[in-house]
mmCIF file of the N, C-alpha and C atoms, coordinates in Angstrom:
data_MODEL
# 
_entry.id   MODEL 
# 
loop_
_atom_site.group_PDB 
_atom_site.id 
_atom_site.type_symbol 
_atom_site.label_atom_id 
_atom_site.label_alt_id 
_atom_site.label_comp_id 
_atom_site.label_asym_id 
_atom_site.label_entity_id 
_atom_site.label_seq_id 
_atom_site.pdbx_PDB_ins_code 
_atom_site.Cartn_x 
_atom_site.Cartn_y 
_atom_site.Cartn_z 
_atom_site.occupancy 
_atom_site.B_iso_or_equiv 
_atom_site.pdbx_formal_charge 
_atom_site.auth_seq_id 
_atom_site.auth_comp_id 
_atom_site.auth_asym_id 
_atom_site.auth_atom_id 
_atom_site.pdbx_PDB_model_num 
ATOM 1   N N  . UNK A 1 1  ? 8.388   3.406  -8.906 1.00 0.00 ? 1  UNK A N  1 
ATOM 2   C CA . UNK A 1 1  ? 7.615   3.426  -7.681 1.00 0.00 ? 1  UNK A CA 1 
ATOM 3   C C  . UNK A 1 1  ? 6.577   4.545  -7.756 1.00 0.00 ? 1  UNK A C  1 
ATOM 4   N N  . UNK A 1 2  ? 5.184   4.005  -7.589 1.00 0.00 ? 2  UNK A N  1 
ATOM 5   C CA . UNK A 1 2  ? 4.492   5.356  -7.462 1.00 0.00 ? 2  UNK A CA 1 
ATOM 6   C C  . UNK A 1 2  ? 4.660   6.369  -6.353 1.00 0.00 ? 2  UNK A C  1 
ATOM 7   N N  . UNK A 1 3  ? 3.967   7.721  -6.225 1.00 0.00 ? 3  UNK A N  1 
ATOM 8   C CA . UNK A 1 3  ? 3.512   8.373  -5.602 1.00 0.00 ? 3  UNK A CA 1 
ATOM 9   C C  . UNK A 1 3  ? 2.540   8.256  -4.759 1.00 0.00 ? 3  UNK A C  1 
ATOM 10  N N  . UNK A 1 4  ? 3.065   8.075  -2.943 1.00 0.00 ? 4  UNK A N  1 
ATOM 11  C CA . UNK A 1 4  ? 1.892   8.386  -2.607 1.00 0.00 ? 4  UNK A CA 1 
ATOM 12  C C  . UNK A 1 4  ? 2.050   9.316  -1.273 1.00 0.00 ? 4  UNK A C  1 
ATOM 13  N N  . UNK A 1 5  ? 0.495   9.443  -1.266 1.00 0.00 ? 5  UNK A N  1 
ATOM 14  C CA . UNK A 1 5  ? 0.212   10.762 -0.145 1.00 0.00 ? 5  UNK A CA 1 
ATOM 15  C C  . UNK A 1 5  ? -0.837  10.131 0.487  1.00 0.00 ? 5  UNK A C  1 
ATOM 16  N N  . UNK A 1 6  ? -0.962  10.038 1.954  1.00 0.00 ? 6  UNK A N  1 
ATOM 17  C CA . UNK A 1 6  ? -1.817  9.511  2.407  1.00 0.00 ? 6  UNK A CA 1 
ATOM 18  C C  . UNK A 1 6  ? -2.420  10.530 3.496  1.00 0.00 ? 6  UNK A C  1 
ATOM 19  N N  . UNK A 1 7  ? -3.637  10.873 2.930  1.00 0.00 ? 7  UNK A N  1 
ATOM 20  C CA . UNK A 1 7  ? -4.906  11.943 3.661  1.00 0.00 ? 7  UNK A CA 1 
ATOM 21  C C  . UNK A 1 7  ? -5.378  10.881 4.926  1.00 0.00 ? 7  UNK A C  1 
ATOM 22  N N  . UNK A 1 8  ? -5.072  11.922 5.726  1.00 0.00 ? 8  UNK A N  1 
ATOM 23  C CA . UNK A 1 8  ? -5.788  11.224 7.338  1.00 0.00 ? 8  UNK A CA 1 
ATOM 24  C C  . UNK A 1 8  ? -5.665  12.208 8.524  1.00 0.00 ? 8  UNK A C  1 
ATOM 25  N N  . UNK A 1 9  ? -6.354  11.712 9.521  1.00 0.00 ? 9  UNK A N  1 
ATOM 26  C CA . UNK A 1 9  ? -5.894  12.624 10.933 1.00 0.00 ? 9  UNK A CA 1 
ATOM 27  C C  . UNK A 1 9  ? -5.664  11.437 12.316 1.00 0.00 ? 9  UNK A C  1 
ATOM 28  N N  . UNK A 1 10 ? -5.469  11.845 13.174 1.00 0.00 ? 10 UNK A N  1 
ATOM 29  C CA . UNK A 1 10 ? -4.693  10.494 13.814 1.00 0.00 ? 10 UNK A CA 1 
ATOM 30  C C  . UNK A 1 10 ? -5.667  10.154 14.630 1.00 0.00 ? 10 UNK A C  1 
ATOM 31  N N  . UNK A 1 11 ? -6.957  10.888 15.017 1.00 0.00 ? 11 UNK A N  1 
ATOM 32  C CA . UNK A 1 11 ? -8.206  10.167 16.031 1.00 0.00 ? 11 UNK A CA 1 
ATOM 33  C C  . UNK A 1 11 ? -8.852  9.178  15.259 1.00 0.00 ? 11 UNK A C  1 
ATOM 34  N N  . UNK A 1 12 ? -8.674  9.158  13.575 1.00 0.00 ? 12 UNK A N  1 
ATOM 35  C CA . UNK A 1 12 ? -9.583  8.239  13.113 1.00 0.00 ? 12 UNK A CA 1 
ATOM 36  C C  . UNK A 1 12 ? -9.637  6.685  13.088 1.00 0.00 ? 12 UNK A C  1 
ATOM 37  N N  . UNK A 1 13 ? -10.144 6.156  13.455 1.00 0.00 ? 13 UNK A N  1 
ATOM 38  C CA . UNK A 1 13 ? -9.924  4.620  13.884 1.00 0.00 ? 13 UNK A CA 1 
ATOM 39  C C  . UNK A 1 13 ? -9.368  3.844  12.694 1.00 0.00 ? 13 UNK A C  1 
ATOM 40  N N  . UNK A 1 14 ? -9.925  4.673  11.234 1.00 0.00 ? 14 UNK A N  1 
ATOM 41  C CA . UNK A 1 14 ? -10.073 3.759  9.963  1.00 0.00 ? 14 UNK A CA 1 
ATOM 42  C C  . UNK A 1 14 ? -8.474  4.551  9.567  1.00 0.00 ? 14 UNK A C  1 
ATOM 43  N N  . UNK A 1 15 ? -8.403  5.481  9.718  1.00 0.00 ? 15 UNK A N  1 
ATOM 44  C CA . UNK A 1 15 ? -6.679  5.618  9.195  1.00 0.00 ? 15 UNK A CA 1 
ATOM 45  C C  . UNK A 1 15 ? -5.869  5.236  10.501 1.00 0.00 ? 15 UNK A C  1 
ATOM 46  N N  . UNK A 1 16 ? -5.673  4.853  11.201 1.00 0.00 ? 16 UNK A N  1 
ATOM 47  C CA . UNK A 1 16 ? -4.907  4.501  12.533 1.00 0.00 ? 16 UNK A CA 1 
ATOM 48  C C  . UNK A 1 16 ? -5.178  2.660  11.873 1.00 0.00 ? 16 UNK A C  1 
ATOM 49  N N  . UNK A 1 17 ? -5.692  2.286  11.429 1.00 0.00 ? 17 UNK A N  1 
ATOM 50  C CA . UNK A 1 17 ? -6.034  0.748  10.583 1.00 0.00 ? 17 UNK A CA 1 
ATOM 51  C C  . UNK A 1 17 ? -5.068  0.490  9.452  1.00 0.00 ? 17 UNK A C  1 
ATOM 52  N N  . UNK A 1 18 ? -4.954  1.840  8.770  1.00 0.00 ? 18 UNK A N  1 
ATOM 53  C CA . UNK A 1 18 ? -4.173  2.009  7.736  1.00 0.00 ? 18 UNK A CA 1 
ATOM 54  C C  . UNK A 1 18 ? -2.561  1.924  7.910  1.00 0.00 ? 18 UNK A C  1 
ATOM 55  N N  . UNK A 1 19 ? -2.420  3.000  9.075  1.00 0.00 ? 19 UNK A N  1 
ATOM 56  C CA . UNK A 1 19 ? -1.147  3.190  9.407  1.00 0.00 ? 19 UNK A CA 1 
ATOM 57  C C  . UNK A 1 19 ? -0.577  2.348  9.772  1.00 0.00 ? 19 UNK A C  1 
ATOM 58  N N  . UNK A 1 20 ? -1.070  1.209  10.647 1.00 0.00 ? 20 UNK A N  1 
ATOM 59  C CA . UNK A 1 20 ? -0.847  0.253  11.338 1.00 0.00 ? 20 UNK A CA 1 
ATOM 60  C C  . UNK A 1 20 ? -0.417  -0.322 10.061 1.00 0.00 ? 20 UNK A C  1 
ATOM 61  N N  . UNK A 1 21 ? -0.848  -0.859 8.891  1.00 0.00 ? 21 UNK A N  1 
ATOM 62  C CA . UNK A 1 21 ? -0.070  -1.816 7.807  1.00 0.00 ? 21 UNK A CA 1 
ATOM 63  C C  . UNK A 1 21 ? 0.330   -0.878 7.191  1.00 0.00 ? 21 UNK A C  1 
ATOM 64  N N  . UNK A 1 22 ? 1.079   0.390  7.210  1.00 0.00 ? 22 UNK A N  1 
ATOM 65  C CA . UNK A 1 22 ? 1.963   0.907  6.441  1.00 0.00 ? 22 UNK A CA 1 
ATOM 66  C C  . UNK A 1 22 ? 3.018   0.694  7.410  1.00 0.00 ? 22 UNK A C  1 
ATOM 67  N N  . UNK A 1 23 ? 2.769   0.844  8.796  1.00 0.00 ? 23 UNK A N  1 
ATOM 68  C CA . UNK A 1 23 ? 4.371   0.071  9.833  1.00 0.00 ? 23 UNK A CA 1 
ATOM 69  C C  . UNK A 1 23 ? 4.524   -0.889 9.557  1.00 0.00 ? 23 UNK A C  1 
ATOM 70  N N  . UNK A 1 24 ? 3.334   -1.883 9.275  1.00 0.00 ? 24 UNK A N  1 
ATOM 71  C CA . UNK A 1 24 ? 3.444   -3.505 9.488  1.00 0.00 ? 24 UNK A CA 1 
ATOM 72  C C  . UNK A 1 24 ? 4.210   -4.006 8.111  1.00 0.00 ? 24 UNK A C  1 
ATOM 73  N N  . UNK A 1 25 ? 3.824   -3.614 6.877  1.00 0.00 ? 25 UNK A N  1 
ATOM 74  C CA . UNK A 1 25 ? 4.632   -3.661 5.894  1.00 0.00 ? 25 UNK A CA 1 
ATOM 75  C C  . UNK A 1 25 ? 6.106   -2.869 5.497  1.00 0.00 ? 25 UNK A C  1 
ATOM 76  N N  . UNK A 1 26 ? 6.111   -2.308 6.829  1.00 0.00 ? 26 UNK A N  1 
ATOM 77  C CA . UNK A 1 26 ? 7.900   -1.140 6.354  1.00 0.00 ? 26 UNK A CA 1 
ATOM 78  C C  . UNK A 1 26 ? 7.825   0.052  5.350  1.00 0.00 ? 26 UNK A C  1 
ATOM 79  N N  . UNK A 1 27 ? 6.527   0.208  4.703  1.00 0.00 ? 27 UNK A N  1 
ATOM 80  C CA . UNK A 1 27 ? 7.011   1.354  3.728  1.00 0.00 ? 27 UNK A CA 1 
ATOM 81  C C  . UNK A 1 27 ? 7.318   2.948  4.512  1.00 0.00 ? 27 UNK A C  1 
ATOM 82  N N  . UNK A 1 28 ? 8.136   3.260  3.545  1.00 0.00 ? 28 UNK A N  1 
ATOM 83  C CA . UNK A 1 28 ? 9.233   4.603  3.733  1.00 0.00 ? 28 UNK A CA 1 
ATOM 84  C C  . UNK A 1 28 ? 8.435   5.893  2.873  1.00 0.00 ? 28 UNK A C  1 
ATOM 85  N N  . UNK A 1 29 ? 8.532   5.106  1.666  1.00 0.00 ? 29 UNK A N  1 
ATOM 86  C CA . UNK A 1 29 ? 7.857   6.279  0.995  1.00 0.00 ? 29 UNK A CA 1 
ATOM 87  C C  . UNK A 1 29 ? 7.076   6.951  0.396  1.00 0.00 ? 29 UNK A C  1 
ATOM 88  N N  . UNK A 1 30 ? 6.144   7.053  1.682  1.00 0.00 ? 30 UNK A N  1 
ATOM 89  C CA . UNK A 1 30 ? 4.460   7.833  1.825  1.00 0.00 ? 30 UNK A CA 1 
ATOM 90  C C  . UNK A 1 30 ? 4.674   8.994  2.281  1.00 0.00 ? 30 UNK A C  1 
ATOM 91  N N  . UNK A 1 31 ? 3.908   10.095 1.828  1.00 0.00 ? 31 UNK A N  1 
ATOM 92  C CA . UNK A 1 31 ? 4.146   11.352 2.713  1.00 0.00 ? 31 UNK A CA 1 
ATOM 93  C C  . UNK A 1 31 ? 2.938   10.926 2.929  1.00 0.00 ? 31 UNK A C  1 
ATOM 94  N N  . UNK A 1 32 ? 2.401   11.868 4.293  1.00 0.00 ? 32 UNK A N  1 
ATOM 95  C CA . UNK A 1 32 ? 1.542   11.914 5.025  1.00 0.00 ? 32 UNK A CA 1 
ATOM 96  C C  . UNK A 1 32 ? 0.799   13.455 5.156  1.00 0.00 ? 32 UNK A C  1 
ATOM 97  N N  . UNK A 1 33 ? -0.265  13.661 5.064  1.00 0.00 ? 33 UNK A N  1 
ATOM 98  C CA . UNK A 1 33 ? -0.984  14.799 4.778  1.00 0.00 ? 33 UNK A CA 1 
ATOM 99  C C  . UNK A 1 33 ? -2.182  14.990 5.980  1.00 0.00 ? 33 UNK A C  1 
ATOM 100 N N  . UNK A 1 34 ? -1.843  15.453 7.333  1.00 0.00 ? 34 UNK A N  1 
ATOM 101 C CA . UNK A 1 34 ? -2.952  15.518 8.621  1.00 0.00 ? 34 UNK A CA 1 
ATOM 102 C C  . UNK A 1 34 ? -3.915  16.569 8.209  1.00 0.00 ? 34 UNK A C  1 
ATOM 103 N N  . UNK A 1 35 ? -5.254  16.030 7.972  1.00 0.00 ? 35 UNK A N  1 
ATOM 104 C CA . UNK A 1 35 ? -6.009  17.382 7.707  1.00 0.00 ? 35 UNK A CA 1 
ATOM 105 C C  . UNK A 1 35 ? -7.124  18.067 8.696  1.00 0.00 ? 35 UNK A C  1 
ATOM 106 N N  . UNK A 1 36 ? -6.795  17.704 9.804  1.00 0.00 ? 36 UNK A N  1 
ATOM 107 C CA . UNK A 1 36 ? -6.548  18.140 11.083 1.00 0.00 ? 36 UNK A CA 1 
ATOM 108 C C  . UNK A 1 36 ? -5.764  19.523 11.276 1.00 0.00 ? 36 UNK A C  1 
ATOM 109 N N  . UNK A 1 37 ? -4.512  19.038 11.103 1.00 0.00 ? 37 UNK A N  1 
ATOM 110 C CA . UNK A 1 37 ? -3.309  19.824 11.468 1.00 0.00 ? 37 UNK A CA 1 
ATOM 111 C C  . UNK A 1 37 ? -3.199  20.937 10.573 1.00 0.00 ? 37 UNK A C  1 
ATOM 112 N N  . UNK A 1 38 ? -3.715  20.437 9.038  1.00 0.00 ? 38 UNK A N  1 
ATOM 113 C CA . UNK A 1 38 ? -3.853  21.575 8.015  1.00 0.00 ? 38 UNK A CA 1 
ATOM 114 C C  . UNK A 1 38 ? -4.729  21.842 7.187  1.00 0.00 ? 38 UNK A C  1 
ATOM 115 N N  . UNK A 1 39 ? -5.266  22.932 7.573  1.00 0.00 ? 39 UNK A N  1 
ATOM 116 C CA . UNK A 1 39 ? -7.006  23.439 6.960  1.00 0.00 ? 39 UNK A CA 1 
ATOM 117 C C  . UNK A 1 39 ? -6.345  22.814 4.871  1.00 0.00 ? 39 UNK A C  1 
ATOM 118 N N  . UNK A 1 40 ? -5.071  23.363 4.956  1.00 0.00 ? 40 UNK A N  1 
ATOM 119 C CA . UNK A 1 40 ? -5.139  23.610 3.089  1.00 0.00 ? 40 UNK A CA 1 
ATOM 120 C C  . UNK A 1 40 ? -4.860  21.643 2.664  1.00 0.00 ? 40 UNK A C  1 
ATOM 121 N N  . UNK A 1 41 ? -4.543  20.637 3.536  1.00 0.00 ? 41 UNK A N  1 
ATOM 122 C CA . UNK A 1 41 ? -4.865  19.441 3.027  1.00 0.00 ? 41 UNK A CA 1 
ATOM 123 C C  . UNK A 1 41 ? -6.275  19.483 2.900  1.00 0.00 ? 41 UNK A C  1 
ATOM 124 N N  . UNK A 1 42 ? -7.043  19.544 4.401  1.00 0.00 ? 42 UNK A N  1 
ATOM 125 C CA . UNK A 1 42 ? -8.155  19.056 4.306  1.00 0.00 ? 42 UNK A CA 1 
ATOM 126 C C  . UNK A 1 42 ? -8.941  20.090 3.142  1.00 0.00 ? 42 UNK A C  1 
ATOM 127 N N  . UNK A 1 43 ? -8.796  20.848 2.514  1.00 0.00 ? 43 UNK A N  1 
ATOM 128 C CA . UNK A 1 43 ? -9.172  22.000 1.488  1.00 0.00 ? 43 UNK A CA 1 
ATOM 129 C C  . UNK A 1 43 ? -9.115  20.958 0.134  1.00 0.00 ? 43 UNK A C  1 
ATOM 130 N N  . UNK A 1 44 ? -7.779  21.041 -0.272 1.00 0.00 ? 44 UNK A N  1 
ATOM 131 C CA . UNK A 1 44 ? -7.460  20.113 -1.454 1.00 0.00 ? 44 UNK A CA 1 
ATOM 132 C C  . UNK A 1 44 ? -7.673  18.447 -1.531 1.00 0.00 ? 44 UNK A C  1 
ATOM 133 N N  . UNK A 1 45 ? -8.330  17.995 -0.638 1.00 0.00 ? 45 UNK A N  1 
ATOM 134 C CA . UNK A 1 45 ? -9.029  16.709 -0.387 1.00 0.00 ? 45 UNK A CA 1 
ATOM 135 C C  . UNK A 1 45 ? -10.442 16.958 -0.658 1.00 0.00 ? 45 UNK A C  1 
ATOM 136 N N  . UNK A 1 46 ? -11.148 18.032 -0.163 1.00 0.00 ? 46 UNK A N  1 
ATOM 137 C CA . UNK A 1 46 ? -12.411 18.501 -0.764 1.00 0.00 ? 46 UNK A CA 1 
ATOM 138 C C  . UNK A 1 46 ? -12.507 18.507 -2.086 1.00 0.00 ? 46 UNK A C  1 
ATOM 139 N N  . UNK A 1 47 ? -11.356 19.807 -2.961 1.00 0.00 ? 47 UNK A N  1 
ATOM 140 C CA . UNK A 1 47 ? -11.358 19.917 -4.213 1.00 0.00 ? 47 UNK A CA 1 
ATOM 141 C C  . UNK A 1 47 ? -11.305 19.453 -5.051 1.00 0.00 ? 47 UNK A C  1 
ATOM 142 N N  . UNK A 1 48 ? -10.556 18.075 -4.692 1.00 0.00 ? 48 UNK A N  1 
ATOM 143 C CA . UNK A 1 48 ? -10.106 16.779 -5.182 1.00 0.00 ? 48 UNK A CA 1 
ATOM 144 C C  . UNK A 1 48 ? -11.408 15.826 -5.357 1.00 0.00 ? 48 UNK A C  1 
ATOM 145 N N  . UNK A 1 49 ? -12.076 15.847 -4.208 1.00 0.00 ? 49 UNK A N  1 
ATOM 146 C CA . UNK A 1 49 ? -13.001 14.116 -4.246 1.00 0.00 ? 49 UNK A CA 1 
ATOM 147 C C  . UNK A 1 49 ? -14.314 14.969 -3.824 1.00 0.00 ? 49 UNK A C  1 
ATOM 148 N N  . UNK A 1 50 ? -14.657 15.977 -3.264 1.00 0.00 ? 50 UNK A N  1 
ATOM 149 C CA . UNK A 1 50 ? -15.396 16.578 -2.977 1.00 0.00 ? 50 UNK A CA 1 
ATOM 150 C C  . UNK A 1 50 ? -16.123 16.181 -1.760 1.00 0.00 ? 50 UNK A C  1 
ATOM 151 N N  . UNK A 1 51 ? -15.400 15.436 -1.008 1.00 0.00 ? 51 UNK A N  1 
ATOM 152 C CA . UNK A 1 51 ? -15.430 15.076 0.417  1.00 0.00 ? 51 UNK A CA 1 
ATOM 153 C C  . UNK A 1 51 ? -14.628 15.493 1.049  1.00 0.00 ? 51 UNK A C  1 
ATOM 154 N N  . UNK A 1 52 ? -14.640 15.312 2.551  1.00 0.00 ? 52 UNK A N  1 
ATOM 155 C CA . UNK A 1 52 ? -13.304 15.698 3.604  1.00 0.00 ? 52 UNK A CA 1 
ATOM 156 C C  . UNK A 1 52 ? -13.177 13.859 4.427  1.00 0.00 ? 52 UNK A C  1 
ATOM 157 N N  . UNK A 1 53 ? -13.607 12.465 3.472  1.00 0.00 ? 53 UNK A N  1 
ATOM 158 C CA . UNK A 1 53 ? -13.759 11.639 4.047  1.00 0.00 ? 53 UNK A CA 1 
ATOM 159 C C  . UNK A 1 53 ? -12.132 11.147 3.765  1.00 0.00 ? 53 UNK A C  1 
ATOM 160 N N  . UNK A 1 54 ? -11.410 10.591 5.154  1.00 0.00 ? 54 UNK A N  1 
ATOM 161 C CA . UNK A 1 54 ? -10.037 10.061 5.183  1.00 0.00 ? 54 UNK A CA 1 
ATOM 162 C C  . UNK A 1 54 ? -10.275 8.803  5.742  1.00 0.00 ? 54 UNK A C  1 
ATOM 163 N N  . UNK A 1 55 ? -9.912  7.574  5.912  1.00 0.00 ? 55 UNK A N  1 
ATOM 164 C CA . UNK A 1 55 ? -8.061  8.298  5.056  1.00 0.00 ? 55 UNK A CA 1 
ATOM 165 C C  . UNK A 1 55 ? -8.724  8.047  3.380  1.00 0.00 ? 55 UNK A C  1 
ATOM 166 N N  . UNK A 1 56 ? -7.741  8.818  2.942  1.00 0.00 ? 56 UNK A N  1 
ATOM 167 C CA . UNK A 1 56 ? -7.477  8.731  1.584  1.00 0.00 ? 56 UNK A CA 1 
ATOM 168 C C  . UNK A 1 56 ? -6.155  8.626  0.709  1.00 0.00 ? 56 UNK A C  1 
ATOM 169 N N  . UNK A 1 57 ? -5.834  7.997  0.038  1.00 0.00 ? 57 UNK A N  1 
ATOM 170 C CA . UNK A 1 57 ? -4.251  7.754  -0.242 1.00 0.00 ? 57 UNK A CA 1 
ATOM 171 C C  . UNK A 1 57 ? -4.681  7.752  -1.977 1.00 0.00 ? 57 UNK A C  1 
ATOM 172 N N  . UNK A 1 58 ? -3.740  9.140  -2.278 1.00 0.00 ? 58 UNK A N  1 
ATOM 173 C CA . UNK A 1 58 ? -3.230  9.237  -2.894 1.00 0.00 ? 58 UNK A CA 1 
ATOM 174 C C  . UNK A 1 58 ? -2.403  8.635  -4.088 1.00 0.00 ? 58 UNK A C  1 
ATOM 175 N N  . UNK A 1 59 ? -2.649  7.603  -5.024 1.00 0.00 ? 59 UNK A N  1 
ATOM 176 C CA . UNK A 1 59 ? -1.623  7.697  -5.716 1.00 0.00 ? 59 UNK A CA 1 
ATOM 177 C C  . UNK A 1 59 ? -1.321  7.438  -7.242 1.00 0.00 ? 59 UNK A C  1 
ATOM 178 N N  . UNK A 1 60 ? 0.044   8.025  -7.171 1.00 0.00 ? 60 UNK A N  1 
ATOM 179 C CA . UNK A 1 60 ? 0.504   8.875  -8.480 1.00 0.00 ? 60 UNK A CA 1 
ATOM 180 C C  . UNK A 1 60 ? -1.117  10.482 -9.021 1.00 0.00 ? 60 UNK A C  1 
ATOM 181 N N  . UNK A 1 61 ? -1.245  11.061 -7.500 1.00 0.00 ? 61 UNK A N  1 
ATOM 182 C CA . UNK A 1 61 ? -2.121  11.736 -8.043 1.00 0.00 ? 61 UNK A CA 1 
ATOM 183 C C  . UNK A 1 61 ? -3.562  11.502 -7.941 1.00 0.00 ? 61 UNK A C  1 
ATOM 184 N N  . UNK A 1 62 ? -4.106  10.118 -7.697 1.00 0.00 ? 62 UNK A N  1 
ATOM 185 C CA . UNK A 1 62 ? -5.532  9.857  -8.267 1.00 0.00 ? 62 UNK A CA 1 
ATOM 186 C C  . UNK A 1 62 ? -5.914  8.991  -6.951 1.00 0.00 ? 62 UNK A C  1 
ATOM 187 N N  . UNK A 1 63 ? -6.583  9.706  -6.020 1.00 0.00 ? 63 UNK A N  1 
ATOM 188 C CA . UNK A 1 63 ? -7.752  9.623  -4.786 1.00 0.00 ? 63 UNK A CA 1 
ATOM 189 C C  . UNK A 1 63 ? -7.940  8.128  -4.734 1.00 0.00 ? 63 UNK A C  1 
ATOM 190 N N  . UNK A 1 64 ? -7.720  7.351  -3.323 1.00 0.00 ? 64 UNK A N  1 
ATOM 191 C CA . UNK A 1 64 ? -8.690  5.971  -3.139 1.00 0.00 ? 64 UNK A CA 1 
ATOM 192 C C  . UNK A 1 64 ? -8.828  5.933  -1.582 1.00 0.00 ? 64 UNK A C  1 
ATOM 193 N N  . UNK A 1 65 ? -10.582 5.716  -1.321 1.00 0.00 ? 65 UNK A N  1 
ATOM 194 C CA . UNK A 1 65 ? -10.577 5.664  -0.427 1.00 0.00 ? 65 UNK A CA 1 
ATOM 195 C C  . UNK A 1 65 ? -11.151 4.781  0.234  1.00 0.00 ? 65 UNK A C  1 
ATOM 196 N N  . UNK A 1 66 ? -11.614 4.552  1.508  1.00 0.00 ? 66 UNK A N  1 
ATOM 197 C CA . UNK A 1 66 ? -12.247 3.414  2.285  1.00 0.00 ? 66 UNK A CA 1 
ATOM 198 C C  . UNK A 1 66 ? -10.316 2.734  2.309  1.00 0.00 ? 66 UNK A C  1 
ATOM 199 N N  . UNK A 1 67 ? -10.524 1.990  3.815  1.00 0.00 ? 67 UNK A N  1 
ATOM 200 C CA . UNK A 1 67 ? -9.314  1.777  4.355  1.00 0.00 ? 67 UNK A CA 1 
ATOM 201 C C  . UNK A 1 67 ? -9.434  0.184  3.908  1.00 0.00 ? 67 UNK A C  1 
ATOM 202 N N  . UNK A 1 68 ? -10.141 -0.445 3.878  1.00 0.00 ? 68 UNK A N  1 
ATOM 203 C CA . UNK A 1 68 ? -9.786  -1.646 3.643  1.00 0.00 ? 68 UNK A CA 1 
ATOM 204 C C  . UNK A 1 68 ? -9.284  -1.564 1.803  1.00 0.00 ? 68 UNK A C  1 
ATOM 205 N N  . UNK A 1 69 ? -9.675  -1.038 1.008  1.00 0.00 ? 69 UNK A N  1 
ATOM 206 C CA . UNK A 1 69 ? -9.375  -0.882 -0.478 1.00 0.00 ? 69 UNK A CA 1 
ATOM 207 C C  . UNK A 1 69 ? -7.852  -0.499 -0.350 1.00 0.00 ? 69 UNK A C  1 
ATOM 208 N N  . UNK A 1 70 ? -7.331  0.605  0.395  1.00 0.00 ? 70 UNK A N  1 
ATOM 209 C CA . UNK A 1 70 ? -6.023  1.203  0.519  1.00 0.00 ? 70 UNK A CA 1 
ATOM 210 C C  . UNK A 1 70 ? -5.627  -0.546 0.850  1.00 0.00 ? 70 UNK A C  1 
ATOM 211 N N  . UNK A 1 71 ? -5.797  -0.902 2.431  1.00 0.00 ? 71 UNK A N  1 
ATOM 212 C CA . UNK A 1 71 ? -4.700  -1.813 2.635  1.00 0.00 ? 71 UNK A CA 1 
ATOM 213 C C  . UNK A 1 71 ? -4.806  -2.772 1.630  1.00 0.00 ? 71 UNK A C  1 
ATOM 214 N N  . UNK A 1 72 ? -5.711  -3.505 0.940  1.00 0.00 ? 72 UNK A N  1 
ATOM 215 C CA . UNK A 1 72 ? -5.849  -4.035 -0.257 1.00 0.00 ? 72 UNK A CA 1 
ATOM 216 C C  . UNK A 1 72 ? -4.784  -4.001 -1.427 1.00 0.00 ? 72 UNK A C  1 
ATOM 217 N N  . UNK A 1 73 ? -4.675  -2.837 -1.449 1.00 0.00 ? 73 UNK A N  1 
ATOM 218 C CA . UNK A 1 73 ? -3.700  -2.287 -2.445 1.00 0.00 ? 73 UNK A CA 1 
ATOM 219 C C  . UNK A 1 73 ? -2.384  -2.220 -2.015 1.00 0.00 ? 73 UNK A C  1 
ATOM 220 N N  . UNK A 1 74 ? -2.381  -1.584 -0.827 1.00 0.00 ? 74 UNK A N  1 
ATOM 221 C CA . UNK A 1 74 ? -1.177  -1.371 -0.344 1.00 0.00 ? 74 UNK A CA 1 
ATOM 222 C C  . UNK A 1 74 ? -0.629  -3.308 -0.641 1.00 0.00 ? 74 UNK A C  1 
ATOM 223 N N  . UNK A 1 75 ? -1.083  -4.025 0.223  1.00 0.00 ? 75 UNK A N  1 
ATOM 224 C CA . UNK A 1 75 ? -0.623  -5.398 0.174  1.00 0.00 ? 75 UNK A CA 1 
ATOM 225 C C  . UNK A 1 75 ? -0.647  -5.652 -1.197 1.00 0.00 ? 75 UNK A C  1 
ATOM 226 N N  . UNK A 1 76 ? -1.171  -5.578 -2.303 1.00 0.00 ? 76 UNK A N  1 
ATOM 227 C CA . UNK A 1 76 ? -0.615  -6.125 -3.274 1.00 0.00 ? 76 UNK A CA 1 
ATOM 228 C C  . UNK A 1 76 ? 0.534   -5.718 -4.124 1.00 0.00 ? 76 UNK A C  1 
ATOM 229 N N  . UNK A 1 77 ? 0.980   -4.433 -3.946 1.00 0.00 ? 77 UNK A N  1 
ATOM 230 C CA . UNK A 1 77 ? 2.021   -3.551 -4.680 1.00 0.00 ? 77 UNK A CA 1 
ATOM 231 C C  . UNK A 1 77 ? 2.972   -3.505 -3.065 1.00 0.00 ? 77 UNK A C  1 
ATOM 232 N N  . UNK A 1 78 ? 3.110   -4.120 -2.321 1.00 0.00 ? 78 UNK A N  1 
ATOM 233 C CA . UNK A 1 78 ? 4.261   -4.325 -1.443 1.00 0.00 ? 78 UNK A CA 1 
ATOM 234 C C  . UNK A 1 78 ? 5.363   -4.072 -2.483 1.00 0.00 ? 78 UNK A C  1 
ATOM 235 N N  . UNK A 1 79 ? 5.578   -4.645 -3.032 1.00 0.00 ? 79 UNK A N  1 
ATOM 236 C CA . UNK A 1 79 ? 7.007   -5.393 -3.353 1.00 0.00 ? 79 UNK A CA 1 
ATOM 237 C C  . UNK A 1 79 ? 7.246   -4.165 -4.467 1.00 0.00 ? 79 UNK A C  1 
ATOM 238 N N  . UNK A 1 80 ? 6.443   -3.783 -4.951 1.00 0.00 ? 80 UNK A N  1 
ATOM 239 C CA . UNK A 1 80 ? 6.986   -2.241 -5.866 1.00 0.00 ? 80 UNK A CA 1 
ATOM 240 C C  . UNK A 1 80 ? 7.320   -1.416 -4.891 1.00 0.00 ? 80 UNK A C  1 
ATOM 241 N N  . UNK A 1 81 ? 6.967   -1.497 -3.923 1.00 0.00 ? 81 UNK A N  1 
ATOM 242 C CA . UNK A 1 81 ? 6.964   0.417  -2.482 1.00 0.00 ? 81 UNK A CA 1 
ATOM 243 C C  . UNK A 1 81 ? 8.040   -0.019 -2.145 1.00 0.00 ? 81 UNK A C  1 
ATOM 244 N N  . UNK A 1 82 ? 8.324   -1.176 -1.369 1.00 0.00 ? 82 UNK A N  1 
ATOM 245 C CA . UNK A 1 82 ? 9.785   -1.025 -0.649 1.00 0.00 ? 82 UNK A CA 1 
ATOM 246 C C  . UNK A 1 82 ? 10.979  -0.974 -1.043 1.00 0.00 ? 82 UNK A C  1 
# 
């Protein structure tokens, strides 16, 4: 199962899109990274992609962003996450 981390803050319409099919599909195991809530996510999301643009998900390590690409993905690797 990969790694993932999913960069977001909760006013954003396009990660609140996201979240919505990470409930809608059941996955468990995403950490979640508010970079809102914490200057040093939203820091290492800069350092990383050299944006502060969320959501961004994480995985195994390697940045993807724009929310429709995540749920994209997310829906096709369902069946590896749960």
């Amino acid at each position: 199962m990969p790694s993932l981390n999913l960069y977001y803050f909760d006013s954003c319409p396009y990660c609140q899109k996201v979240l919505r099919k990470i409930e809608q599909l059941g996955l468990k195991n995403i950490e979640f990274s508010d970079t809102r809530a914490n200057s040093q996510h939203r820091d290492k999301l800069i350092k990383d992609t050299g944006r502060q643009t969320v959501p961004c998900l994480y995985i195994d390590g390697k940045p993807m962003h724009e929310s429709d690409d995540i749920i994209s993905w997310l829906e096709a690797n369902k069946e590896k996450l749960s």
